[in-house]
CHARMM internal coordinates of N, CA and C (Angstrom, degrees):
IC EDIT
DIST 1 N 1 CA 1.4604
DIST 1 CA 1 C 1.5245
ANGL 1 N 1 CA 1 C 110.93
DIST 1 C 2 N 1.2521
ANGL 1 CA 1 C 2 N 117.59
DIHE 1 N 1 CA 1 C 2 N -44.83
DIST 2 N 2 CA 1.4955
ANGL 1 C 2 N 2 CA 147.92
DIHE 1 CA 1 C 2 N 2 CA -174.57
DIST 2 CA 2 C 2.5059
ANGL 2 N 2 CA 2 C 82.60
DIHE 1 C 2 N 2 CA 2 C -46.40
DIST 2 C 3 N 0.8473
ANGL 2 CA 2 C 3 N 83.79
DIHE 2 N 2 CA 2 C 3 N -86.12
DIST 3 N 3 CA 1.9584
ANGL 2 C 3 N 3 CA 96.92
DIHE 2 CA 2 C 3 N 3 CA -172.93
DIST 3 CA 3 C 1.5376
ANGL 3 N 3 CA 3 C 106.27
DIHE 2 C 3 N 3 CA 3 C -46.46
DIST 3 C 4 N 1.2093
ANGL 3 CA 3 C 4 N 124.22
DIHE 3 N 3 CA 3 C 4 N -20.49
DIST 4 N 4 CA 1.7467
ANGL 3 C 4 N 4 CA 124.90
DIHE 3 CA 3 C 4 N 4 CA 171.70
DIST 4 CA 4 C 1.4027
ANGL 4 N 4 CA 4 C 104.75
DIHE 3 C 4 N 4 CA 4 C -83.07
DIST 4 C 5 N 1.3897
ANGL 4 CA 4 C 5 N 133.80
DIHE 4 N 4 CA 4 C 5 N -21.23
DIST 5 N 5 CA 1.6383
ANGL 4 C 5 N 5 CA 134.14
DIHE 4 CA 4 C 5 N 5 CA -176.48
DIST 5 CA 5 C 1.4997
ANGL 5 N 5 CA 5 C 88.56
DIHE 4 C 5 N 5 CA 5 C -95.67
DIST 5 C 6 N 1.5829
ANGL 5 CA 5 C 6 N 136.55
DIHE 5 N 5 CA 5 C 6 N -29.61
DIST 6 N 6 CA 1.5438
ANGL 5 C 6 N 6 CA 114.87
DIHE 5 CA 5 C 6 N 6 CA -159.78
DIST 6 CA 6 C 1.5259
ANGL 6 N 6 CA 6 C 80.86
DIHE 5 C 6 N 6 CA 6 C -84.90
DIST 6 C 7 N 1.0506
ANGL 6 CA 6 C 7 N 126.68
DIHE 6 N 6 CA 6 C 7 N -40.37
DIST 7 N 7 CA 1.8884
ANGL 6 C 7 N 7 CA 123.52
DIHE 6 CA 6 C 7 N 7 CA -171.09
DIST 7 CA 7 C 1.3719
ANGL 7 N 7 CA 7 C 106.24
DIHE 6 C 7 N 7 CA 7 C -58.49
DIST 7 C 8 N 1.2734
ANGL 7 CA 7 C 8 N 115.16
DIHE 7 N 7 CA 7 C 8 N -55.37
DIST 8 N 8 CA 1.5493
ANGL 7 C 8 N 8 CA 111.59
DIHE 7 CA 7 C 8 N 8 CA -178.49
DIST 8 CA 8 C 1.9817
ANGL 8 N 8 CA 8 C 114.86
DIHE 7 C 8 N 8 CA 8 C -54.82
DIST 8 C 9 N 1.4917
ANGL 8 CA 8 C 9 N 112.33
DIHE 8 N 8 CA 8 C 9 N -25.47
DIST 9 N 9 CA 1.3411
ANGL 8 C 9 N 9 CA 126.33
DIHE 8 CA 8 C 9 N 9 CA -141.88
DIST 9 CA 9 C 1.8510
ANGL 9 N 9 CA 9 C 74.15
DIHE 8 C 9 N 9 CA 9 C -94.43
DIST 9 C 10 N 0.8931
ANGL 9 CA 9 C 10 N 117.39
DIHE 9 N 9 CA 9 C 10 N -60.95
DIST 10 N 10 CA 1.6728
ANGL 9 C 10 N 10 CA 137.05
DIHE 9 CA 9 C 10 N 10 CA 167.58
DIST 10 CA 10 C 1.5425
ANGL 10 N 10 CA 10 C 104.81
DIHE 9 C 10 N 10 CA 10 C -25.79
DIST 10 C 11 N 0.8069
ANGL 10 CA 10 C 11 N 111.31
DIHE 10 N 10 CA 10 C 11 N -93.25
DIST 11 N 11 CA 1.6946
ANGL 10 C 11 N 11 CA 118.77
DIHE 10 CA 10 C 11 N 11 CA 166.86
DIST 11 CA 11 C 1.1284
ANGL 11 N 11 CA 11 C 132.23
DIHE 10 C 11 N 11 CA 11 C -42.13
DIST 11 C 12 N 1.9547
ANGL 11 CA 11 C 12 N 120.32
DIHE 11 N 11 CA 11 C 12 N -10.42
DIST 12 N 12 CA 1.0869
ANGL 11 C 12 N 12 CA 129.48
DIHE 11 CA 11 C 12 N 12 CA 165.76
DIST 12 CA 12 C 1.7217
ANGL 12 N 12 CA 12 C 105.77
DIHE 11 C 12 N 12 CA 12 C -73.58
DIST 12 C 13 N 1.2848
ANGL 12 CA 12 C 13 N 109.42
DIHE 12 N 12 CA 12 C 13 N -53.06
DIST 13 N 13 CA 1.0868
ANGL 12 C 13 N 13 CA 112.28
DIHE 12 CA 12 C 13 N 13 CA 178.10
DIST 13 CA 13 C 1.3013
ANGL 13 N 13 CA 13 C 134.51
DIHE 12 C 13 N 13 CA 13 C -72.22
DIST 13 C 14 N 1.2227
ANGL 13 CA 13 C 14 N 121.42
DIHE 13 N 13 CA 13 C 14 N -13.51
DIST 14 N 14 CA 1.6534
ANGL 13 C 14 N 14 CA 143.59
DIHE 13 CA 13 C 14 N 14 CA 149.92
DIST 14 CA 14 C 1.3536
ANGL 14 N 14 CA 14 C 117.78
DIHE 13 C 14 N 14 CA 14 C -50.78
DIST 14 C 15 N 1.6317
ANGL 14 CA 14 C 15 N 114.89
DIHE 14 N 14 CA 14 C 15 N -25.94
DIST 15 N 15 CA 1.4366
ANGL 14 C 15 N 15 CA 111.09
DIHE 14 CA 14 C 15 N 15 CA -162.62
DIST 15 CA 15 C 1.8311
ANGL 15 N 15 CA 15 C 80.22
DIHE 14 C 15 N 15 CA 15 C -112.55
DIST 15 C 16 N 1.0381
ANGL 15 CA 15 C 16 N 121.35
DIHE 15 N 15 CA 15 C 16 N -43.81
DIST 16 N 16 CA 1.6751
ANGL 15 C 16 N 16 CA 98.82
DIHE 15 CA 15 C 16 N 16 CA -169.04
DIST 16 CA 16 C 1.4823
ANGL 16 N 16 CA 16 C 106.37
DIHE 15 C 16 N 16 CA 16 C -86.54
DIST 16 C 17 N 1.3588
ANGL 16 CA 16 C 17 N 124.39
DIHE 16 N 16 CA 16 C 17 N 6.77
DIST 17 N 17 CA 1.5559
ANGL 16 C 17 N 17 CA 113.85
DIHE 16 CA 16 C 17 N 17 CA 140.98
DIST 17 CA 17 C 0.9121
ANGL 17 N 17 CA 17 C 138.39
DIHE 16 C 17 N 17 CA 17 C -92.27
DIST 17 C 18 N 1.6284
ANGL 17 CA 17 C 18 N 112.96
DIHE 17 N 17 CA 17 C 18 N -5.59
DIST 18 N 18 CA 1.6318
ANGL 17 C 18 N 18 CA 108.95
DIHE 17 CA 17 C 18 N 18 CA 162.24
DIST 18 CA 18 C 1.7496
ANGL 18 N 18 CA 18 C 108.04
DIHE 17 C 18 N 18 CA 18 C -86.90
DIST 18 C 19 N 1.4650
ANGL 18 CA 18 C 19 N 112.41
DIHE 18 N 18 CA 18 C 19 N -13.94
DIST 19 N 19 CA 1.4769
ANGL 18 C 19 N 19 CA 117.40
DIHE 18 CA 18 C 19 N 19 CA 178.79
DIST 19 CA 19 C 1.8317
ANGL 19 N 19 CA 19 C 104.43
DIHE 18 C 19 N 19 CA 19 C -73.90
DIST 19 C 20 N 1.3930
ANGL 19 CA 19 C 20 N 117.32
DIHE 19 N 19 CA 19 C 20 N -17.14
DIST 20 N 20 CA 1.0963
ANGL 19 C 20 N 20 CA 121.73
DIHE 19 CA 19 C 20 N 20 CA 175.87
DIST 20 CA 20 C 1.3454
ANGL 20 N 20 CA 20 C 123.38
DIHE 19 C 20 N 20 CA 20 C -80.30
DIST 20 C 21 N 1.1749
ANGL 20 CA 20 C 21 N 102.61
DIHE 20 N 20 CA 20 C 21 N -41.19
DIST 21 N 21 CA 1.5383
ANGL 20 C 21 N 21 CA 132.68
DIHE 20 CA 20 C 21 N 21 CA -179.44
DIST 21 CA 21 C 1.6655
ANGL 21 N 21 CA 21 C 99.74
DIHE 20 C 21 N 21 CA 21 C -66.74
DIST 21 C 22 N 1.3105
ANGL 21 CA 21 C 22 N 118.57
DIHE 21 N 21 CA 21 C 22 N -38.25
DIST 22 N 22 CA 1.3527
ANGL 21 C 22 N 22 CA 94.52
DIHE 21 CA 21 C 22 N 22 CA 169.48
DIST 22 CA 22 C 1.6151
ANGL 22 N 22 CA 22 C 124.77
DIHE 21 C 22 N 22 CA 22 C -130.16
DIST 22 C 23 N 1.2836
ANGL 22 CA 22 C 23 N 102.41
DIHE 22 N 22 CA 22 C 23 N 23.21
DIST 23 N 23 CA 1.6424
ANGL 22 C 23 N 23 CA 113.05
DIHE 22 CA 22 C 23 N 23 CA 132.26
DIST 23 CA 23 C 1.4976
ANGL 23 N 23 CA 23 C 118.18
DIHE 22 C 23 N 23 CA 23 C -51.92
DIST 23 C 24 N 1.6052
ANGL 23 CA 23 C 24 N 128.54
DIHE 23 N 23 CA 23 C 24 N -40.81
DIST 24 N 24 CA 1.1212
ANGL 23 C 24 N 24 CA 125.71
DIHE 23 CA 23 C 24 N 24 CA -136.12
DIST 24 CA 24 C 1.5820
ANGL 24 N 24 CA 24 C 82.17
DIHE 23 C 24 N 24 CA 24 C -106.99
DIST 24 C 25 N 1.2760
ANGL 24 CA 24 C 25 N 121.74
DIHE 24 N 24 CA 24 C 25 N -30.34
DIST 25 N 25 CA 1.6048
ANGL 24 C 25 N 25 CA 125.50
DIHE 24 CA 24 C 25 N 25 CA -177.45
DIST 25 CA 25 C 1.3917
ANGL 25 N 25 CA 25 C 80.43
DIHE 24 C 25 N 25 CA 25 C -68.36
DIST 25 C 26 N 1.1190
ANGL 25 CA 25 C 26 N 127.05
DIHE 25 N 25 CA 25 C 26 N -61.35
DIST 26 N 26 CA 1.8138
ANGL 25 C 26 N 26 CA 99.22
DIHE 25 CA 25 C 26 N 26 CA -154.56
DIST 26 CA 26 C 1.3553
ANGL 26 N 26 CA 26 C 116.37
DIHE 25 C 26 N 26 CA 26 C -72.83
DIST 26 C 27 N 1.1364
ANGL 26 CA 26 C 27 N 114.84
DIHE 26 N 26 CA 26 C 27 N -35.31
DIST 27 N 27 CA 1.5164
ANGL 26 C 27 N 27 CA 113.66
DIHE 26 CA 26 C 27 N 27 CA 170.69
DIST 27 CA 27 C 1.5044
ANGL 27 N 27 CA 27 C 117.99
DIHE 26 C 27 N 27 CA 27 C -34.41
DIST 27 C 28 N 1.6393
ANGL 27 CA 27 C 28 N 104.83
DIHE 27 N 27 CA 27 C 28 N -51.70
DIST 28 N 28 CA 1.1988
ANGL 27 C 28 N 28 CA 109.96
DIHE 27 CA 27 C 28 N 28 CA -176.92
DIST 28 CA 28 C 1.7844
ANGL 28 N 28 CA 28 C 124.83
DIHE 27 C 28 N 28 CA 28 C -75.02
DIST 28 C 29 N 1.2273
ANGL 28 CA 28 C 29 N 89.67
DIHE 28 N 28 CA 28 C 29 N -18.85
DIST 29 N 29 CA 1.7515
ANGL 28 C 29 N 29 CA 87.05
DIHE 28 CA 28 C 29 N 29 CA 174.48
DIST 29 CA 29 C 1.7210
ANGL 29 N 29 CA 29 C 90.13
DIHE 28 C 29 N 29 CA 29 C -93.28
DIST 29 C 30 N 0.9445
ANGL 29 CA 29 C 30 N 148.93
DIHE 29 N 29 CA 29 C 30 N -39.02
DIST 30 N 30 CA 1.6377
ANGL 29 C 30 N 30 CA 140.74
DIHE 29 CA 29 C 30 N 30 CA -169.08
DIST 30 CA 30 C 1.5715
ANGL 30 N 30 CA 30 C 95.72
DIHE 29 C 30 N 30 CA 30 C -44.83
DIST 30 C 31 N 1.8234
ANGL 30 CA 30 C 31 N 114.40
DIHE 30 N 30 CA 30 C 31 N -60.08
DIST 31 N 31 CA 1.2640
ANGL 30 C 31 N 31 CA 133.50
DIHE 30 CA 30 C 31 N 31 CA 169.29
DIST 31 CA 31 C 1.5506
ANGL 31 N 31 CA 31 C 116.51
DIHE 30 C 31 N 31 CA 31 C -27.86
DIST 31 C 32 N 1.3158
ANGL 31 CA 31 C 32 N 122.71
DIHE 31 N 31 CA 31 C 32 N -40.74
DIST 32 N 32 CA 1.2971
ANGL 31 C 32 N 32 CA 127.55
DIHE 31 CA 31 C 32 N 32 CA -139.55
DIST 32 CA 32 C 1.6265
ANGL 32 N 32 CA 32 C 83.37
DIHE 31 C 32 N 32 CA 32 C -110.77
DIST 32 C 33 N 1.8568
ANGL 32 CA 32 C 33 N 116.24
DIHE 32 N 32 CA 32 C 33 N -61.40
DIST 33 N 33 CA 1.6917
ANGL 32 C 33 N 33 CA 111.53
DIHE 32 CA 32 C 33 N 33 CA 162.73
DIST 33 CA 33 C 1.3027
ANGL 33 N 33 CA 33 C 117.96
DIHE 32 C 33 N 33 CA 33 C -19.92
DIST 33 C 34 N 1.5074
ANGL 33 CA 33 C 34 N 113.06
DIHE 33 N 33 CA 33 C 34 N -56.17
DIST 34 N 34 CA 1.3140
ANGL 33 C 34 N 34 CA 118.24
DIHE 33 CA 33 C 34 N 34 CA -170.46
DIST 34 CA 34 C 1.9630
ANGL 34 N 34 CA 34 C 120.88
DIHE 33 C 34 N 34 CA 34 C -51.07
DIST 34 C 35 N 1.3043
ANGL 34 CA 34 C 35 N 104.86
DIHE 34 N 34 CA 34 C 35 N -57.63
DIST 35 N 35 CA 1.2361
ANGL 34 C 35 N 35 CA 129.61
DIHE 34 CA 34 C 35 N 35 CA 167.56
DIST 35 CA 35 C 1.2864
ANGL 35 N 35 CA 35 C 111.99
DIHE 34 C 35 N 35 CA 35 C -36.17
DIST 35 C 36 N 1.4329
ANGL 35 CA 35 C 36 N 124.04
DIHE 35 N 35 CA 35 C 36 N -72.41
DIST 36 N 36 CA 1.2224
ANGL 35 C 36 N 36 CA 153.23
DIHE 35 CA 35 C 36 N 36 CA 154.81
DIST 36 CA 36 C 1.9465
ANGL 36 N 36 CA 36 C 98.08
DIHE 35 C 36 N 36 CA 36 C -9.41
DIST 36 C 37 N 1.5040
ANGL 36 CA 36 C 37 N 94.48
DIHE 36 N 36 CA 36 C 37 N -78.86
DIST 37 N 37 CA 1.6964
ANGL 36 C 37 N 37 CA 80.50
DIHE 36 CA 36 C 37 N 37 CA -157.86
DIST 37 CA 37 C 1.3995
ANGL 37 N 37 CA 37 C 102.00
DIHE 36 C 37 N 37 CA 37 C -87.87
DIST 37 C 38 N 1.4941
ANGL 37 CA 37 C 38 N 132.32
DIHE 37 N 37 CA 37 C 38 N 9.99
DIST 38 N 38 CA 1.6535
ANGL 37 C 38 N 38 CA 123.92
DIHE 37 CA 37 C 38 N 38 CA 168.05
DIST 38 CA 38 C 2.0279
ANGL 38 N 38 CA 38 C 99.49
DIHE 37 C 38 N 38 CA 38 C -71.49
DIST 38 C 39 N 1.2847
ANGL 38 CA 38 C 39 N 92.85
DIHE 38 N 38 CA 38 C 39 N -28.34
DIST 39 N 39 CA 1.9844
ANGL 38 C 39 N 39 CA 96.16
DIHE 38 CA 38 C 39 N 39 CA 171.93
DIST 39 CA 39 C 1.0144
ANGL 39 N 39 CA 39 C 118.85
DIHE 38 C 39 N 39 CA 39 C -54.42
DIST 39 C 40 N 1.8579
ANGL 39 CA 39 C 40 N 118.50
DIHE 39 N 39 CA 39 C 40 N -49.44
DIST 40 N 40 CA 1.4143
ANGL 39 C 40 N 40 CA 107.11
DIHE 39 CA 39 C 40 N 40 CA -122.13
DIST 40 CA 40 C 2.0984
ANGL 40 N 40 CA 40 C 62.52
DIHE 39 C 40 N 40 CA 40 C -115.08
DIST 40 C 41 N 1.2775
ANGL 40 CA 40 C 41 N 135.03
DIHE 40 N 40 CA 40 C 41 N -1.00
DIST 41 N 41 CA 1.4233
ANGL 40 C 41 N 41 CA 116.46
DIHE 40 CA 40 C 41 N 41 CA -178.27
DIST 41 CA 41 C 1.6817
ANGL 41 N 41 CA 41 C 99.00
DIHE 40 C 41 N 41 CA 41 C -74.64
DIST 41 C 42 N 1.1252
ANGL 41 CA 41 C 42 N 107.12
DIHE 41 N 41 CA 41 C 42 N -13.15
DIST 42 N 42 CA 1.6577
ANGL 41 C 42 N 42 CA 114.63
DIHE 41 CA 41 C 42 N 42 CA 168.10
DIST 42 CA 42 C 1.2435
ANGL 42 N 42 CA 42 C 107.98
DIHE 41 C 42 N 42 CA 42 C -64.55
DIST 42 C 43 N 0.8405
ANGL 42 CA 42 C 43 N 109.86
DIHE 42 N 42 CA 42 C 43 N -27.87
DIST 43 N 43 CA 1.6453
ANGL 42 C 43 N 43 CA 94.50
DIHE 42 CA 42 C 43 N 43 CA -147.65
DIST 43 CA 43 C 2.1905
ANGL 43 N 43 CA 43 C 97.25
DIHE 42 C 43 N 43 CA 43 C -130.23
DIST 43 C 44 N 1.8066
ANGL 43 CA 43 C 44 N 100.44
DIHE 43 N 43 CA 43 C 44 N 30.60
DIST 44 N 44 CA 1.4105
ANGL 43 C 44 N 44 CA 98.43
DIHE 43 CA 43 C 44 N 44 CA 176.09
DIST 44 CA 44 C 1.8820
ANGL 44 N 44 CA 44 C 131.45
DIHE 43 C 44 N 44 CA 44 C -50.89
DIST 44 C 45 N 1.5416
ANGL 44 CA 44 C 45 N 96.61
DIHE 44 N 44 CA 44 C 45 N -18.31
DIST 45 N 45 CA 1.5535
ANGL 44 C 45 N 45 CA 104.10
DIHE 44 CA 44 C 45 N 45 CA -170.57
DIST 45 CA 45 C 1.7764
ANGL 45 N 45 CA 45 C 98.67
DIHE 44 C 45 N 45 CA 45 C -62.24
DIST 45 C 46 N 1.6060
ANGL 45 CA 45 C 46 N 90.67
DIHE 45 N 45 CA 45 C 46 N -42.18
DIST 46 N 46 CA 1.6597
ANGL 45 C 46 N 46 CA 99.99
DIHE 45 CA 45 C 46 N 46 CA -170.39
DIST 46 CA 46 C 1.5372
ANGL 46 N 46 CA 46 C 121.94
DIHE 45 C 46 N 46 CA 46 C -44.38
DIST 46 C 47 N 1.6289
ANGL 46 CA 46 C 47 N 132.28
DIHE 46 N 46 CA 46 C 47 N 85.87
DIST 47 N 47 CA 1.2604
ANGL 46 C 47 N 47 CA 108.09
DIHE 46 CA 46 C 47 N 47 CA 178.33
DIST 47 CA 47 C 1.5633
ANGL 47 N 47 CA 47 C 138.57
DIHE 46 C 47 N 47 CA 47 C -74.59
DIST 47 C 48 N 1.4556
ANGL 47 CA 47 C 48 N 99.74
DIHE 47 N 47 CA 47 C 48 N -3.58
DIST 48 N 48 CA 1.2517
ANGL 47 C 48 N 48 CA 120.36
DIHE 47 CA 47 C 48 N 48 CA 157.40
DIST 48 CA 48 C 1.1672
ANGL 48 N 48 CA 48 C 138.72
DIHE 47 C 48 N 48 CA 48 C -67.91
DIST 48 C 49 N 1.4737
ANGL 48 CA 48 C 49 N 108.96
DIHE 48 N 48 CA 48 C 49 N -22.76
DIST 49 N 49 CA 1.4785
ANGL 48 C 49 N 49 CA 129.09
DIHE 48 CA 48 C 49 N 49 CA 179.55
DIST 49 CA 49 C 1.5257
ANGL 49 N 49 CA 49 C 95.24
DIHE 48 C 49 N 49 CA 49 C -95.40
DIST 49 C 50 N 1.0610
ANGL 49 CA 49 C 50 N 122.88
DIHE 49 N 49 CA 49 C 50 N -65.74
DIST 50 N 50 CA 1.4534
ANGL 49 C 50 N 50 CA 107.29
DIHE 49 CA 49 C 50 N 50 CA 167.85
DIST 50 CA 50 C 1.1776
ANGL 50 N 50 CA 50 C 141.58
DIHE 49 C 50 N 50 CA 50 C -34.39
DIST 50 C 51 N 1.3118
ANGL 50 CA 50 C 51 N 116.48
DIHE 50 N 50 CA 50 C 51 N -59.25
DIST 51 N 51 CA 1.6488
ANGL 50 C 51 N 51 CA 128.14
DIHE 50 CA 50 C 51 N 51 CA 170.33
DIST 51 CA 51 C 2.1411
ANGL 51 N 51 CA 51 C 103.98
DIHE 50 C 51 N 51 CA 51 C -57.07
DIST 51 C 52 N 1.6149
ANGL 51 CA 51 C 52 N 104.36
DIHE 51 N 51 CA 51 C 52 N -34.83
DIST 52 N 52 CA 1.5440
ANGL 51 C 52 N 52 CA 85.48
DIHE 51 CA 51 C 52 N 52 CA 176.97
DIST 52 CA 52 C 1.6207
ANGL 52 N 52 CA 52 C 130.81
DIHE 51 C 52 N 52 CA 52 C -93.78
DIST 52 C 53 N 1.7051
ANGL 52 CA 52 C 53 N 102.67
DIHE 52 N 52 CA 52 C 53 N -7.23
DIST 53 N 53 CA 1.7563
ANGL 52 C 53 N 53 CA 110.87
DIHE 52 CA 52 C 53 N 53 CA 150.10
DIST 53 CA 53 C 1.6383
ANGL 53 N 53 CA 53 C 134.82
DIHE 52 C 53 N 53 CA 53 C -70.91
DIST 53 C 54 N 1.9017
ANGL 53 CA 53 C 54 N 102.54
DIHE 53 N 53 CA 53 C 54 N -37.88
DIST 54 N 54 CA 1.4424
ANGL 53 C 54 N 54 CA 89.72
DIHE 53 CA 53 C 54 N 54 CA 129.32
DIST 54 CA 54 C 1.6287
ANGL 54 N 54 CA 54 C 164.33
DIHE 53 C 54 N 54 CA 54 C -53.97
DIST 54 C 55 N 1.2113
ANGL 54 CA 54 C 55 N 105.20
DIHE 54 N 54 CA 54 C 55 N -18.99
DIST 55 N 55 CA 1.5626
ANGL 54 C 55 N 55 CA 131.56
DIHE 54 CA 54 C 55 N 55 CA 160.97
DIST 55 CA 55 C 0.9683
ANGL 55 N 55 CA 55 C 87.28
DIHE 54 C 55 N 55 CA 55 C -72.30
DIST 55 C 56 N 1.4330
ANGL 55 CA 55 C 56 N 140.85
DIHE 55 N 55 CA 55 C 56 N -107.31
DIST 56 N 56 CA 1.3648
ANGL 55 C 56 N 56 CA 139.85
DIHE 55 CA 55 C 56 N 56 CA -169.24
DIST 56 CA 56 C 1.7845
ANGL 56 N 56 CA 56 C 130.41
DIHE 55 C 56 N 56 CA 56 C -21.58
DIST 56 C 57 N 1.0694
ANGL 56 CA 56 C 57 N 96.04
DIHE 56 N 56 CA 56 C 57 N -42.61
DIST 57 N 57 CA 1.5804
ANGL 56 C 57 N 57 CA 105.88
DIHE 56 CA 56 C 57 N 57 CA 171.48
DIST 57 CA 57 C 1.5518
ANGL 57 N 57 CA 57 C 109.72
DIHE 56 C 57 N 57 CA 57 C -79.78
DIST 57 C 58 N 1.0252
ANGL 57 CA 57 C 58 N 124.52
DIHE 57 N 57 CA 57 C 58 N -28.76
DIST 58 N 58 CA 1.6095
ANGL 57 C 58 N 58 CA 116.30
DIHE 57 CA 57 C 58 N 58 CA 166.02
DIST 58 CA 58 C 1.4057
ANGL 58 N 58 CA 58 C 121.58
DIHE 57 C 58 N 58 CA 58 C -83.95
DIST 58 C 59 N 1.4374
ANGL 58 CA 58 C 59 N 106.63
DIHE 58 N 58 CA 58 C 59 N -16.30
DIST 59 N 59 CA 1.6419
ANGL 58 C 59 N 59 CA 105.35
DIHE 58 CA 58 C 59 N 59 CA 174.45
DIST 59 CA 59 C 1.8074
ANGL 59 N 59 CA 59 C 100.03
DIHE 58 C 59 N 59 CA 59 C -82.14
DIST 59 C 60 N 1.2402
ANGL 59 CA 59 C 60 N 100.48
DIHE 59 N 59 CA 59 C 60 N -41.44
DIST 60 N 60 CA 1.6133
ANGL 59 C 60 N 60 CA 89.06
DIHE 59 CA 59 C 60 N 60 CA 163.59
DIST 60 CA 60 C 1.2889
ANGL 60 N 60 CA 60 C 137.01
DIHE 59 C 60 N 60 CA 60 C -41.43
DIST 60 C 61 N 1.3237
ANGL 60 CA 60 C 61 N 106.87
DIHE 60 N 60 CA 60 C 61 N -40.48
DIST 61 N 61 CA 1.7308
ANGL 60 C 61 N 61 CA 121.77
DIHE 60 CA 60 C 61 N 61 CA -162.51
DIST 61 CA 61 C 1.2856
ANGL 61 N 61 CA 61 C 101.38
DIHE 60 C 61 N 61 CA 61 C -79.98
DIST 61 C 62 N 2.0810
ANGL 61 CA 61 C 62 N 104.15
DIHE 61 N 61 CA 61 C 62 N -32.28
DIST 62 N 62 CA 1.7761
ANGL 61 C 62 N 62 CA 93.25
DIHE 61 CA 61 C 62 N 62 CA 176.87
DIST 62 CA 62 C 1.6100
ANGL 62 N 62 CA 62 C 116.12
DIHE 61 C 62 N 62 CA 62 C -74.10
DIST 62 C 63 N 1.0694
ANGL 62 CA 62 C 63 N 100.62
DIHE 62 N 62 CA 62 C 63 N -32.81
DIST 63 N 63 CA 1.5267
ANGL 62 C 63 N 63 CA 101.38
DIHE 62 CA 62 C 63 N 63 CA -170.70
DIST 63 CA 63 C 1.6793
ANGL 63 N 63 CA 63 C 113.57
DIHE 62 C 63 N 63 CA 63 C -63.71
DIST 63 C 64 N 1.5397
ANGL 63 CA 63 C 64 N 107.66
DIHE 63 N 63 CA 63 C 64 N -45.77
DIST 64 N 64 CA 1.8862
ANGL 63 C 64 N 64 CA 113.02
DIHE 63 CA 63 C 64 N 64 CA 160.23
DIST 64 CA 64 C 1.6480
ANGL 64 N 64 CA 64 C 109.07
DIHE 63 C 64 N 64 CA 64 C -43.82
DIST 64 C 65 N 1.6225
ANGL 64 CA 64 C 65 N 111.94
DIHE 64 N 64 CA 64 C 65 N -48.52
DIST 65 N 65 CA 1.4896
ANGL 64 C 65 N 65 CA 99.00
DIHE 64 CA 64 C 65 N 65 CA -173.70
DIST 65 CA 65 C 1.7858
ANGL 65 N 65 CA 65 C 121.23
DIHE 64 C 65 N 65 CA 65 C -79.09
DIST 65 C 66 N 1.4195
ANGL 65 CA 65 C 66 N 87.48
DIHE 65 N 65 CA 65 C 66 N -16.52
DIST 66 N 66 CA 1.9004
ANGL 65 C 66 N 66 CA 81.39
DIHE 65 CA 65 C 66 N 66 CA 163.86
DIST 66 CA 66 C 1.4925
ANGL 66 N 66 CA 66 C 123.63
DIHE 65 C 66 N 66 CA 66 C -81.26
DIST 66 C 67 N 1.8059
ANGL 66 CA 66 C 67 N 108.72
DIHE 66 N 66 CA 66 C 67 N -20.74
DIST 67 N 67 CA 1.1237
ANGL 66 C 67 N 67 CA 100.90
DIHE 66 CA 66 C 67 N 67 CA -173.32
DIST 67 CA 67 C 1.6967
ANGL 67 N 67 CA 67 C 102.01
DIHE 66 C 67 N 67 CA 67 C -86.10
DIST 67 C 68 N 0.9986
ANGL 67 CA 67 C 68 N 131.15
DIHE 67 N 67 CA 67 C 68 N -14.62
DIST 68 N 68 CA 1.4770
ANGL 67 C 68 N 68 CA 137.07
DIHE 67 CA 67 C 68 N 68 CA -168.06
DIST 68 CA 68 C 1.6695
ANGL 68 N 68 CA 68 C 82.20
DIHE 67 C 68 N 68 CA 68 C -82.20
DIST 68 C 69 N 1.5442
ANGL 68 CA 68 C 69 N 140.76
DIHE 68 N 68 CA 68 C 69 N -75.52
DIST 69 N 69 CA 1.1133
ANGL 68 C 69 N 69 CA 118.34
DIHE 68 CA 68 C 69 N 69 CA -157.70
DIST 69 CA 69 C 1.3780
ANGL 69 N 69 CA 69 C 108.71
DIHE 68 C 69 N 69 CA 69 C -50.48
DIST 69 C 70 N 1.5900
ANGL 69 CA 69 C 70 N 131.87
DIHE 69 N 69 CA 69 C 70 N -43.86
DIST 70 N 70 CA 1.5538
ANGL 69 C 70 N 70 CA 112.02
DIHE 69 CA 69 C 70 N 70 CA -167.16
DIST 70 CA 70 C 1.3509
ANGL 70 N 70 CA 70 C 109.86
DIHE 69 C 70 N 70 CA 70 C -74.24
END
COOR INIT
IC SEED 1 N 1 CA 1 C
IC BUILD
């Protein structure tokens, strides 16, 4: 019984460090979004710059939503 609680106890901590691990990914791309559009509000005339931080910000959002499902 004793080795089924260290496995379970094991796997507790496996799952809230990968839950950490991607807390810390998103933080850091939220961080990086942020950056991103304090730039590009510079640069609103640009419709090129716009249309390609949108590209960018949606390739972001997919990559957060794949990493959130696993």
């Amino acid at each position: 019984m004793a080795v089924n609680e260290v496995v379970l106890y094991l796997e507790g901590i496996g799952k809230a460090a990968a839950e950490q691990r991607l807390k810390t990914a998103t933080e850091q791309v939220l961080k990086s979004l942020e950056e991103v559009l304090k730039k590009v509000k510079g640069h609103q005339s640009s419709k090129k710059v716009s249309q390609q931080t949108e590209e960018s910000l949606k390739k972001m959002m997919d990559i957060l939503c794949k990493l959130d499902k696993a």
